[in-house]
C-alpha positions in Angstrom: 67.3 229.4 -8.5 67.1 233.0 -7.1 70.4 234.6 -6.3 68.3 236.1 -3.2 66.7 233.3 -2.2 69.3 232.4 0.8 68.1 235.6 2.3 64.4 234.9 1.9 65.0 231.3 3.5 67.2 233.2 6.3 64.2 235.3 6.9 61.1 232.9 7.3 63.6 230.3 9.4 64.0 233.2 12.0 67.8 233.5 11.9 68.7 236.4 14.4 69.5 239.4 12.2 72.9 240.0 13.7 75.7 242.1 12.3 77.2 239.6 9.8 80.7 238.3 10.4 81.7 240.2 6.8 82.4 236.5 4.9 79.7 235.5 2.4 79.1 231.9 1.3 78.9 231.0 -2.7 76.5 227.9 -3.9 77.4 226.0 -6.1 74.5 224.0 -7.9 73.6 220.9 -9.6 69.6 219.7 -9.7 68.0 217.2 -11.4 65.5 218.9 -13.4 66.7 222.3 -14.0 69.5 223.5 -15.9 71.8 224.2 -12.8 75.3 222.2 -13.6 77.8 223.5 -11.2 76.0 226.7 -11.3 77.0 229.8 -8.9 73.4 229.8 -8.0 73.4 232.3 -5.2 75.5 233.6 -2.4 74.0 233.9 1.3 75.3 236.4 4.0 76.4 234.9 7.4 75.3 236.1 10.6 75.9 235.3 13.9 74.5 231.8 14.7 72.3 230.7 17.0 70.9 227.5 18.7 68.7 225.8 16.7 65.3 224.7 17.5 64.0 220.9 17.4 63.1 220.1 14.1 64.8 222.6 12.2 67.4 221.1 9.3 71.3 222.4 9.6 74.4 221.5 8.7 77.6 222.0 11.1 80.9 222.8 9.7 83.4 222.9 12.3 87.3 224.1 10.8 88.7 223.8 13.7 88.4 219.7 14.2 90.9 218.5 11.4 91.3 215.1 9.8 93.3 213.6 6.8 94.9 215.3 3.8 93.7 215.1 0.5 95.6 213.5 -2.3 93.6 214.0 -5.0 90.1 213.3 -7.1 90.3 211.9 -10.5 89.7 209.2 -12.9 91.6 206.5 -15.1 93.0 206.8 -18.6 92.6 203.5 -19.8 92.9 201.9 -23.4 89.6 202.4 -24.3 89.5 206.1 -23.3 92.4 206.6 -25.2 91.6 205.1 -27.7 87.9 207.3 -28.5 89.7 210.0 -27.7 91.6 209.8 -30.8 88.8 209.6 -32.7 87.5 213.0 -31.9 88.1 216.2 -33.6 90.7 218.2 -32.5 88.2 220.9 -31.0 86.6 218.3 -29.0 89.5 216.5 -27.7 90.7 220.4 -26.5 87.3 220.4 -24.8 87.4 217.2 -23.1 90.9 217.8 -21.9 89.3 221.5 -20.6 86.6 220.2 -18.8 88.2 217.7 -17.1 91.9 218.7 -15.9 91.6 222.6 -16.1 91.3 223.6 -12.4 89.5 227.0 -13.6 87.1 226.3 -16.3 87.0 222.7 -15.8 86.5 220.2 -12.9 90.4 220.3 -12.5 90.9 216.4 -11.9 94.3 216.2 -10.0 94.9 212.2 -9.9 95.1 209.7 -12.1 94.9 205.6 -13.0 96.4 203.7 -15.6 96.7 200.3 -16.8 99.7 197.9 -17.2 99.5 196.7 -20.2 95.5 195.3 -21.1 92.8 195.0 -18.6 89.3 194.4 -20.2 88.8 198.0 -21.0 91.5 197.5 -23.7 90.4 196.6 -27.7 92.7 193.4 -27.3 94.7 191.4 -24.6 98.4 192.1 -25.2 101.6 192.4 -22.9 104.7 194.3 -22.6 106.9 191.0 -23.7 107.5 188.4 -26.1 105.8 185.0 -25.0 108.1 183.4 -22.5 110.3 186.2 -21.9 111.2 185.9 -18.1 114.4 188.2 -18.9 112.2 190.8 -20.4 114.9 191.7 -22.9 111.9 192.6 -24.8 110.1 194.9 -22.9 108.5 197.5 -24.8 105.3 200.0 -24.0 105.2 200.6 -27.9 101.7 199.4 -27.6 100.9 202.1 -26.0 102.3 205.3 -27.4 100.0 205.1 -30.5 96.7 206.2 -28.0 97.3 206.0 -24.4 100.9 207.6 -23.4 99.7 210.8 -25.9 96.5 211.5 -24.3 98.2 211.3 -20.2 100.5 213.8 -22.0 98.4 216.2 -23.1 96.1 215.3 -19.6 99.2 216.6 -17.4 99.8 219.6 -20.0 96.2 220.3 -19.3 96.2 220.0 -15.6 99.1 222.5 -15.5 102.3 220.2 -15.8 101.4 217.6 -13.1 99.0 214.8 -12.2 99.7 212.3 -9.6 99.5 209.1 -11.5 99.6 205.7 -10.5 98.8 202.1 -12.0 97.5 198.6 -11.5 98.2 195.4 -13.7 94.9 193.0 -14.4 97.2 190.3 -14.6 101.1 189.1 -15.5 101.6 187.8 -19.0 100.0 184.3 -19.8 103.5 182.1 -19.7 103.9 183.6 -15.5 100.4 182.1 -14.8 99.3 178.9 -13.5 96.4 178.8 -15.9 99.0 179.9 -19.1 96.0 182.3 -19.6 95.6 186.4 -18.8 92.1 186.0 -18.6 90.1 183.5 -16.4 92.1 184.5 -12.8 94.9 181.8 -12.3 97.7 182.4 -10.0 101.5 183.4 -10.3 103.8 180.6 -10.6 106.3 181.0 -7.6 109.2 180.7 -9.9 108.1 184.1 -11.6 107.9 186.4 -8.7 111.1 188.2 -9.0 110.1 188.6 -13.0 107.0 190.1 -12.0 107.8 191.9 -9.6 110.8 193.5 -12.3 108.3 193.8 -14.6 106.6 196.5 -12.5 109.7 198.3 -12.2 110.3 198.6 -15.8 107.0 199.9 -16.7 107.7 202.9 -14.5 111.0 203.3 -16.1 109.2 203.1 -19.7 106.8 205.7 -18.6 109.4 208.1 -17.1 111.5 207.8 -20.5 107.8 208.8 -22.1 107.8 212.0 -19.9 104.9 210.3 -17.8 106.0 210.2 -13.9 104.5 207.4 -11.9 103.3 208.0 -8.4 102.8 204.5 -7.0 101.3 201.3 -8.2 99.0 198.9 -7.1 99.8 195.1 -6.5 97.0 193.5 -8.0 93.5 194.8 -9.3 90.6 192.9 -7.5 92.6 190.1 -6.7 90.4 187.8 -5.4 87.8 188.0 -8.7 88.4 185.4 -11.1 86.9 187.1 -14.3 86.8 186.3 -18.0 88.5 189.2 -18.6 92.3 189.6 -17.7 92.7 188.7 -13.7 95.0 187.1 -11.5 94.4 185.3 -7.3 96.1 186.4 -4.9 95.0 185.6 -1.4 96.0 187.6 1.8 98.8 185.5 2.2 99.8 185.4 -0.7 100.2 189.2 -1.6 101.6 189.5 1.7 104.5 187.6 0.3 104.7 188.6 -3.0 105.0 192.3 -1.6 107.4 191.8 0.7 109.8 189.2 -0.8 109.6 190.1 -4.1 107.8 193.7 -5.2 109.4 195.4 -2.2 112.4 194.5 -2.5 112.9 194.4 -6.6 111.4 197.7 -6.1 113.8 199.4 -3.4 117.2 197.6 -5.8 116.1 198.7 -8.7 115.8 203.0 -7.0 112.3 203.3 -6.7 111.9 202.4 -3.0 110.2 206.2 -2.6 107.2 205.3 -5.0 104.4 204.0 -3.1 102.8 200.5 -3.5 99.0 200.1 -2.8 97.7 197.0 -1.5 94.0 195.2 -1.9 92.9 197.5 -4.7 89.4 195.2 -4.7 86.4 195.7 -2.8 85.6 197.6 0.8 83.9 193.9 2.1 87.2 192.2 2.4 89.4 195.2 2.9 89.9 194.9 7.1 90.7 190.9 6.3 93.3 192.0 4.2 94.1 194.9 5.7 95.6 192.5 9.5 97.4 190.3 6.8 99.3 192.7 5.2 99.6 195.4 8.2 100.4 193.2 11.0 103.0 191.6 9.1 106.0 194.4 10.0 108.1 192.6 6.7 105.5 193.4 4.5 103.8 196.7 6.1 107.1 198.7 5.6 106.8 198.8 1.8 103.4 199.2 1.9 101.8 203.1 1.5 98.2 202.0 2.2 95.2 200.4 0.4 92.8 200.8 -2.3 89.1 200.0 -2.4 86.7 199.9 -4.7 82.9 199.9 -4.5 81.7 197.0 -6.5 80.5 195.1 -3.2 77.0 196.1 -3.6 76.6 194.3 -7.2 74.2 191.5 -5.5 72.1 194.2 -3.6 72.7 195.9 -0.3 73.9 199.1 1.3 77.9 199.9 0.6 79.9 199.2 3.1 81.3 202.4 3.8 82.0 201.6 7.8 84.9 198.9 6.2 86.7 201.7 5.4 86.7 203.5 8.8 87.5 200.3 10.6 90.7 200.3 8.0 91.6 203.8 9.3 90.8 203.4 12.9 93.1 200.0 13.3 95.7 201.6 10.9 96.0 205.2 11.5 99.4 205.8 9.7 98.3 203.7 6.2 97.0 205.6 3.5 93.2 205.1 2.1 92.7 205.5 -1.6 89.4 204.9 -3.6 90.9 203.4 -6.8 87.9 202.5 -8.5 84.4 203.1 -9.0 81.8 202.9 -12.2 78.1 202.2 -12.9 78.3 198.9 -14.6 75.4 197.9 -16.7 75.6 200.3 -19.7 72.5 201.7 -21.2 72.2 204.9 -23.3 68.8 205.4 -21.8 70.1 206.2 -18.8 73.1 208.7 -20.0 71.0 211.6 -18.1 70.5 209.4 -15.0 70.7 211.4 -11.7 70.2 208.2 -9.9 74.0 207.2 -11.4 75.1 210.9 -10.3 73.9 210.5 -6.3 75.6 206.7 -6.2 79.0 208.6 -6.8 78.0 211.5 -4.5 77.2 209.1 -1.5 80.3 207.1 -2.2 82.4 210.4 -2.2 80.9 211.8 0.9 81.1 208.7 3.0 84.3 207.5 1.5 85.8 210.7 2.8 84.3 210.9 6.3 85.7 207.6 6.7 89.3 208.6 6.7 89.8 208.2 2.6 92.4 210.8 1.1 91.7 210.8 -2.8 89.1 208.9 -5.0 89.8 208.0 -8.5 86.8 207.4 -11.0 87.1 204.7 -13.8 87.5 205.7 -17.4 87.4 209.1 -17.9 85.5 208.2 -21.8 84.0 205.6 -23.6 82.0 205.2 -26.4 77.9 205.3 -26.9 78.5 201.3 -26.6 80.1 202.0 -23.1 83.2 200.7 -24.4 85.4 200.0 -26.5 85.7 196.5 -23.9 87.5 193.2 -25.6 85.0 191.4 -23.7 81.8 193.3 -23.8 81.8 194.6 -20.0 80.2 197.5 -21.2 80.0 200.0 -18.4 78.9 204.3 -18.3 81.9 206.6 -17.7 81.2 210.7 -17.1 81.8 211.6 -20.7 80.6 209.5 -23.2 81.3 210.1 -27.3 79.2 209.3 -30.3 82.1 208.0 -32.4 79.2 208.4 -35.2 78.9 212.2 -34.8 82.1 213.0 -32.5 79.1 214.5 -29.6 80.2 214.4 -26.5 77.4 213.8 -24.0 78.4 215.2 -20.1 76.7 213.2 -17.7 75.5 214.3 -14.2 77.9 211.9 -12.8 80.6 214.2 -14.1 78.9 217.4 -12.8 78.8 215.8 -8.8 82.3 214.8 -8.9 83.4 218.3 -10.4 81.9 219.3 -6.9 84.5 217.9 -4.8 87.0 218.1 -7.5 86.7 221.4 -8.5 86.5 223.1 -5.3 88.4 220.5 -2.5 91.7 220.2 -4.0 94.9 218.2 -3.4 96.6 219.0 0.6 93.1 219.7 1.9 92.4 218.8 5.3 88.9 217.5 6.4 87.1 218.9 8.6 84.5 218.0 10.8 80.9 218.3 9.2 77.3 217.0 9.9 73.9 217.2 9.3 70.7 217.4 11.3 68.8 215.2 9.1 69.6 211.7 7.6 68.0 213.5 4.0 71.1 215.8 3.3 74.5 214.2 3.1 77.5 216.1 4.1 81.6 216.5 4.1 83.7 219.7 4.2 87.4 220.2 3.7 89.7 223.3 4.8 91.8 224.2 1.4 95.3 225.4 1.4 94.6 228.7 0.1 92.2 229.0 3.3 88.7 228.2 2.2 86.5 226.1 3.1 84.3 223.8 1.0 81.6 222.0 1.8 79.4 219.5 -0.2 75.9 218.9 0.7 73.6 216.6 -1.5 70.4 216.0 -1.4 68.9 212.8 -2.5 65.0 213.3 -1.6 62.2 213.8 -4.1 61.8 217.4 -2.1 63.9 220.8 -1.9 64.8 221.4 1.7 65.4 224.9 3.7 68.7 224.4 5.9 71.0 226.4 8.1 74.8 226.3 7.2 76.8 226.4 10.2 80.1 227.6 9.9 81.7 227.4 13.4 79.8 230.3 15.3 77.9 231.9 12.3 75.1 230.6 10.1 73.5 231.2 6.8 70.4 229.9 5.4 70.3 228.0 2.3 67.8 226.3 0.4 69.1 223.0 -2.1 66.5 221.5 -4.6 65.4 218.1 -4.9 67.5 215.8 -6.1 70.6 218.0 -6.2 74.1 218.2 -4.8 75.1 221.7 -3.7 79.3 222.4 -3.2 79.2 225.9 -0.3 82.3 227.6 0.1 83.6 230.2 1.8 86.9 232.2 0.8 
């Protein structure tokens, strides 16, 4: 791309050659088919802005019209990225750790998801007790300081010292269950809710004695999915309960009453259903922070739906919105360069966000070139895939359009209003708190497109490949 293209495209659009307002806007680039991966591609001077005629292509930014504050944008540490890590050379587990957490010459990831003890993405099912132990006078997360507690380590060392963690069981040990089975779904026995709900508790101790603080936790992942791999039911009603006569309470005895607990964690179509269960219940609403969502509803075809999560924020205004999980199932090493994978996360992002989301945490962070390792062969694509064979790392694009909000919106961000003219370029902007502005505009079309950037009263032109996502700022 030519750094002097914005100028070119400012010209033969017929912005008004005003005096410019002395701020310039960088672009920041990713396109299929060029070689553009977060690329400083040009910068474009701003003039005063004018109104735009019919059929012209803009985007408004608007600063001044405020909205929630970002958490943070990240991915999960699991087993079985863990575990690959460990299997790379030194130099390319420095690299990984770079291009990931570091907030200059990396995407500089800020939030982060882990497991208690397996889920699927885990070589083996195991728990944190001996079979039977409701005391758990054997709780232990030995398990996981030979690959997963080192590599969160050296993920906060590499993020600068902190990363807001949190963490979701896929299911209570086998003996709590009424199906004596992690896997499969089955429910929790009533007369081990208090043990569960302890059992939480003492995996945040286990992690703070590891050096590894723990943020919040969710109650359940997808709890309404009964899978073969490790899952557990809970209706409405029943996490309702479970939060607020068990986990709340075990929580708030034990100290840990100030780290937050996220309900749902499962899909955006059921999320306002559970959402008037858990919220309208004043009992159980006071220990909850908010809920997560993940994006999974669209596995049987279909649009996401994205307008779940505004209805969640517009009936609930003071709960907290959290993407907890999101990955493009259906791994196939074909498809490693796939841009089509890359604009599935950008769209998510973009309309996650201008639906009243604060933070948005990716799945695992690595996997293998089977998509794994997975103890049951849900085999899936992460951002950063390894050849355990060579020890290559392969960056995918879906790695490049999150570094676009990562990198440049970062945590305490307000969002701010932003729109585009045209249903073709997708749009979201946040205010930073060292007082830029950044603004992500993708473009999903099989052609480039010429567009004004409105930034309040002044404008810039800019032109955005097909195919592409583009992250504008302004300092």
């Amino acid at each position: 791309m030519n750094p002097v293209l914005p100028v070119a495209v400012a010209a033969a659009i017929g912005l008004a050659q005003a005096p410019a307002t002395g701020a310039t806007l960088e672009i920041h680039t990713t396109a299929s088919g060029s070689a553009d991966r977060l690329a400083l591609t040009a910068s474009a001077p701003f003039v005063h802005g004018r109104q735009p005629p019919e059929g012209d292509i803009s985007v408004f930014v608007d600063p001044g019209k405020t909205f929630q504050t970002l958490l943070g944008i990240g991915g999960a540490i699991t087993d079985a990225s863990a575990e690959v890590f460990a299997r790379l050379s030194p130099g390319q587990q420095e690299r990984l750790l770079r291009a990931y957490y570091d907030p200059k010459d990396g995407i500089g990831y800020t939030l982060t998801r882990t497991t208690i003890h397996s889920s699927d993405f885990s070589s083996a099912s195991y728990t944190y007790v001996a079979e039977g132990d409701a005391t758990l006078a054997t709780f232990s997360v030995a398990h996981d300081r030979e690959f997963r507690i080192p590599l969160i380590r050296r993920a906060i060392a590499a993020a600068g010292g902190h990363l807001t963690l949190f963490a979701s069981p896929w299911s209570a040990p086998a003996f709590m269950k009424s199906n004596a089975s992690m896997l499969q779904g089955g429910t929790l026995k009533p007369e081990f809710a208090d043990a569960w709900a302890a059992y939480f508790t003492r995996f945040i101790r286990a992690y703070e004695q590891e050096g590894i603080p723990v943020w919040g936790i969710t109650v359940q992942n997808e709890p309404m999915a009964r899978q073969r791999w490790e899952s557990m039911i809970f209706s409405a009603e029943d996490e309702r309960d479970f939060l607020k006569n068990h986990l709340g309470p075990v929580m708030a005895r034990a100290g840990l009453g100030d780290r937050k607990i996220i309900v749902w964690d499962h899909n955006r179509d059921l999320m306002t259903q559970r959402a008037h269960v858990i919220f309208d219940d004043p009992d159980a609403s006071r220990y909850a922070w908010g809920m997560g969502f993940h994006w999974y509803e669209t596995w049987a075809g279909g649009a996401p739906m994205f307008a779940n999560v505004g209805v969640v924020h517009q009936a609930y205004p003071g709960k907290h919105l959290l993407l907890t999980e999101a990955t493009v199932e259906g791994f196939d090493p074909a498809r490693l360069q796939s841009f089509a994978n890359a604009e599935r996360y950008g769209t998510a992002l973009i309309n996650d966000f201008n639906n009243g989301a604060e933070g948005w945490t990716d799945w695992n962070i690595l996997l293998d070139e089977e998509g794994g390792p997975n103890h049951v062969g849900n085999f899936c694509f992460a951002p950063v895939h390894a050849d355990t064979r060579t020890g290559e790392l392969t960056f995918t694009p879906s790695f490049w359009y999150l570094g676009h909000f990562s990198k440049f919106i970062r945590p305490g961000a307000h969002r701010v209003s932003a729109a585009s003219s045209r249903s073709g370029l997708q749009t979201t902007a946040f205010a930073n708190p060292d007082g830029s502005v950044a603004t992500v505009v993708m473009n999903a079309t099989d052609k480039p497109v010429d567009y004004r950037f409105f930034l309040g009263k002044d404008e810039a032109g800019v032109s955005i490949p097909a195919h592409a996502i583009q992250t504008l700022v302004v300092r």
